[in-house]
C-alpha positions in Angstrom: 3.1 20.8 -15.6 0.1 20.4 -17.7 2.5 19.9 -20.9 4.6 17.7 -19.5 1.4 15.9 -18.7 -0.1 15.4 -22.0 3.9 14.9 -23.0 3.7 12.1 -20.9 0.0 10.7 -21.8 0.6 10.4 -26.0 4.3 9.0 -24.6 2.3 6.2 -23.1 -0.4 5.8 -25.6 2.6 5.2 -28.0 4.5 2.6 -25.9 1.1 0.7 -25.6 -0.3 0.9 -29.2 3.5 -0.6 -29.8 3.9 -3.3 -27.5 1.1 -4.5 -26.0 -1.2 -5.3 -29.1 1.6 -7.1 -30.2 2.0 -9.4 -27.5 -2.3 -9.8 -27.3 -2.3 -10.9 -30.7 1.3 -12.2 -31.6 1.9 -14.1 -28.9 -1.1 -14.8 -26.0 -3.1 -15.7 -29.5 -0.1 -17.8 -30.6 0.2 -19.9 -27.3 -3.4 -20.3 -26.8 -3.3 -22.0 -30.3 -0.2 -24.0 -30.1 -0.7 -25.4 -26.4 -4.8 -26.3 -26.9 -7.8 -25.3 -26.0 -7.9 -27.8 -22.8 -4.3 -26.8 -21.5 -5.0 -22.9 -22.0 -8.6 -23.1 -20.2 -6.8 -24.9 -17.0 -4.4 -22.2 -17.4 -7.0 -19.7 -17.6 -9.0 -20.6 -14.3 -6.0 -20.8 -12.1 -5.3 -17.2 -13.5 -8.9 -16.0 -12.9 -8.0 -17.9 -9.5 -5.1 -15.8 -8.9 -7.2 -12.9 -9.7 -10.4 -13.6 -8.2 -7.9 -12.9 -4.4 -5.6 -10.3 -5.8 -7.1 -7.5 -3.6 -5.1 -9.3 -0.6 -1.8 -8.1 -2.2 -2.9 -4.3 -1.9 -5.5 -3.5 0.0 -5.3 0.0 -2.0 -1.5 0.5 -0.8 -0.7 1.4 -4.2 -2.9 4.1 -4.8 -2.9 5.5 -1.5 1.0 5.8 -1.8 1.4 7.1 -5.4 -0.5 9.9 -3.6 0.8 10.2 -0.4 4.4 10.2 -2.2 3.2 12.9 -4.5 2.0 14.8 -1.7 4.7 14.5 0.7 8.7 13.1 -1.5 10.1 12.9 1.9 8.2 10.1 3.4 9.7 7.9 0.4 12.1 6.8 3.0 10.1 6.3 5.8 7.4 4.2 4.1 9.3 2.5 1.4 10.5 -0.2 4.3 7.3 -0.4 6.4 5.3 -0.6 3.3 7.9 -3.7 1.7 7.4 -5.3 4.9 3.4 -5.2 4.7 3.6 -6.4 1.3 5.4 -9.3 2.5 3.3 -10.1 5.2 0.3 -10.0 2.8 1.6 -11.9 0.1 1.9 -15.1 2.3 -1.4 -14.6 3.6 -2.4 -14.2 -0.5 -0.2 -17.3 -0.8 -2.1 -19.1 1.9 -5.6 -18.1 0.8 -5.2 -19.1 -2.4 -4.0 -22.9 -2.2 -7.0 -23.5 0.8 -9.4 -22.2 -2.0 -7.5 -24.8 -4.4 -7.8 -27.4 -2.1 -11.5 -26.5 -0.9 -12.1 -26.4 -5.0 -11.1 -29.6 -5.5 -7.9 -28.8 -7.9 -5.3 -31.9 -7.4 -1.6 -31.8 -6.9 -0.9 -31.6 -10.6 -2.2 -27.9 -11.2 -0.8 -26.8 -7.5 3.2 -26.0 -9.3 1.8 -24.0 -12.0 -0.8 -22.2 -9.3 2.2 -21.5 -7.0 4.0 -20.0 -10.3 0.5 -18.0 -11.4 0.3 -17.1 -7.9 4.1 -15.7 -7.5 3.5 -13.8 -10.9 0.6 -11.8 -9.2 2.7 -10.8 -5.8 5.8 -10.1 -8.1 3.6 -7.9 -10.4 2.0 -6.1 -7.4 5.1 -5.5 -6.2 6.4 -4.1 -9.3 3.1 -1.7 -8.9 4.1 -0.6 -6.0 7.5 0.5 -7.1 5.7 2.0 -9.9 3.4 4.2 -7.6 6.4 5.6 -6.3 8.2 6.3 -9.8 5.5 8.0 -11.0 5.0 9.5 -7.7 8.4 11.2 -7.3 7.4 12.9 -11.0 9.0 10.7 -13.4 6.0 9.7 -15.3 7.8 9.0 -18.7 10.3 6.2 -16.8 6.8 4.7 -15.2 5.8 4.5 -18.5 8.3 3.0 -19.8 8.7 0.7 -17.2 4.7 0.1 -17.7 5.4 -1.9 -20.6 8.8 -3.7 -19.9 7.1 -7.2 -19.1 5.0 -7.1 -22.1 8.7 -6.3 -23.9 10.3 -8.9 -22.3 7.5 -11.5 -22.4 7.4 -10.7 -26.6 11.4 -11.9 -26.7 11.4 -15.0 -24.5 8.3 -16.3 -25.8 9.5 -15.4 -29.4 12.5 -17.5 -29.1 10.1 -20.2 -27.2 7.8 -20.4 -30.2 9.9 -20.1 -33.2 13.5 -20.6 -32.2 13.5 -24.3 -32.8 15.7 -24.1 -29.5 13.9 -27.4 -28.2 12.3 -30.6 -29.4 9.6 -30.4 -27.3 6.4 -28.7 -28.4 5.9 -25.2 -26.4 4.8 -25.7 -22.8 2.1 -23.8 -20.8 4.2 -23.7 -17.9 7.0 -21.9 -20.3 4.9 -19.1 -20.5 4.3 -18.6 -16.6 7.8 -18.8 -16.0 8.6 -16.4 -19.0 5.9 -14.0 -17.2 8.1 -15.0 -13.6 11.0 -13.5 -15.4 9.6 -10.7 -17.1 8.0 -9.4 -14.3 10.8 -9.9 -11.5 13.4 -8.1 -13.9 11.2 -5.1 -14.6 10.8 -4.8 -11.1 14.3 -4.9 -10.4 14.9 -2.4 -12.9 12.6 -0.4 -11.4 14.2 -0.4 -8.0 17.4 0.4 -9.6 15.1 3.8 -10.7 14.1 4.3 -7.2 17.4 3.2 -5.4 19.3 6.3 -5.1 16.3 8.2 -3.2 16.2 5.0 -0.9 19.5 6.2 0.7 20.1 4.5 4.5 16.9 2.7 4.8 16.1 1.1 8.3 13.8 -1.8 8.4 12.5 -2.0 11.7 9.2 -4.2 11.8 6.5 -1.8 13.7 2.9 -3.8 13.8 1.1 -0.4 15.0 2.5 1.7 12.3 1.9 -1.1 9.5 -2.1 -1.6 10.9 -2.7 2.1 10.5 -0.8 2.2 7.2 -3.2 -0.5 6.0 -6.0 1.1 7.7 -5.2 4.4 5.6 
């Protein structure tokens, strides 16, 4: 256990001393220079914006499953669709939250599209964490690490081609890069479902409000 650990620790060290410098520096750098300093800062407080209400998309589900499901395998199946359900009920309360703080803030229609994108990033990604907890959970730590580093992966292509592809006329757009991270995100959490699926065997998703308020009260 204890080899497969460290096995598993300088397998992930490797991936991210790979990939993710290499997406700080080669292409978040690139962007924030070819877009401006004005357009990346509007960018950048939205973000923080996103950020600042993020806890409403867990409320510590993700670490309190990635142990429960470590603990216990078996309840994969029972939790998996009250959990989803939760998620979804809290990501349209995040959703709500967020544009009555925009509004309240005084941001105008214009920066509400790429919000609702920022915003759909940060539920995508904390869904993607979710299925992560439960990846890694189950025992297969080197396909969570993987996984770990997919968006960064994918965002390194599709900005790539964005930036020095000469596929458009048009210089490269902020809101390129949110939807690039839209992308990225929802296909490494597909692909991590498609991990999980076969221990998700005959699922029922029946919507219990007393078992999902103690499962956010745990």
């Amino acid at each position: 256990m204890n080899r497969e650990f460290l096995i598993n620790i300088i397998f992930l060290i490797s991936i991210n001393v790979l990939i993710k410098p290499f997406f700080l520096f080669g292409i978040d750098r690139t962007v924030q220079n070819t877009v401006g300093t004005e357009t990346y800062g509007i960018y950048f407080a939205l973000l923080s914006l996103t950020y600042l209400f993020g806890i409403i998309n867990d409320m510590g589900i993700q670490n309190f499953n990635n142990r429960t499901i470590a603990q216990e395998p078996e309840l994969l199946k029972q939790y998996f669709p009250a959990i989803l359900v939760t998620k979804i009920i809290l990501g349209l309360v995040y959703f709500l939250i967020i544009f009555i703080a925009a509004w309240l803030w005084g941001y105008d229609a214009l920066h509400w599209h790429l919000l609702f994108f920022l915003a759909l990033n940060m539920v995508i990604y904390q869904y993607l964490a979710y299925l992560r907890s439960n990846i890694s959970g189950l025992g297969m730590y080197r396909t969570d690490s993987v996984i770990s580093s997919l968006d960064k992966l994918f965002m390194i292509v599709i900005c790539s081609v964005l930036l020095w592809g000469n596929i458009s006329q048009q210089p490269f757009q902020m809101e390129w890069f949110v939807y690039a991270q839209t992308f990225s995100f929802a296909l490494s959490a597909l692909i991590a479902f498609l991990f999980l699926k076969k221990h998700l065997i005959q699922l029922q998703f029946n919507f219990k409000p007393d078992f999902l308020f103690s499962l956010i009260k745990k």
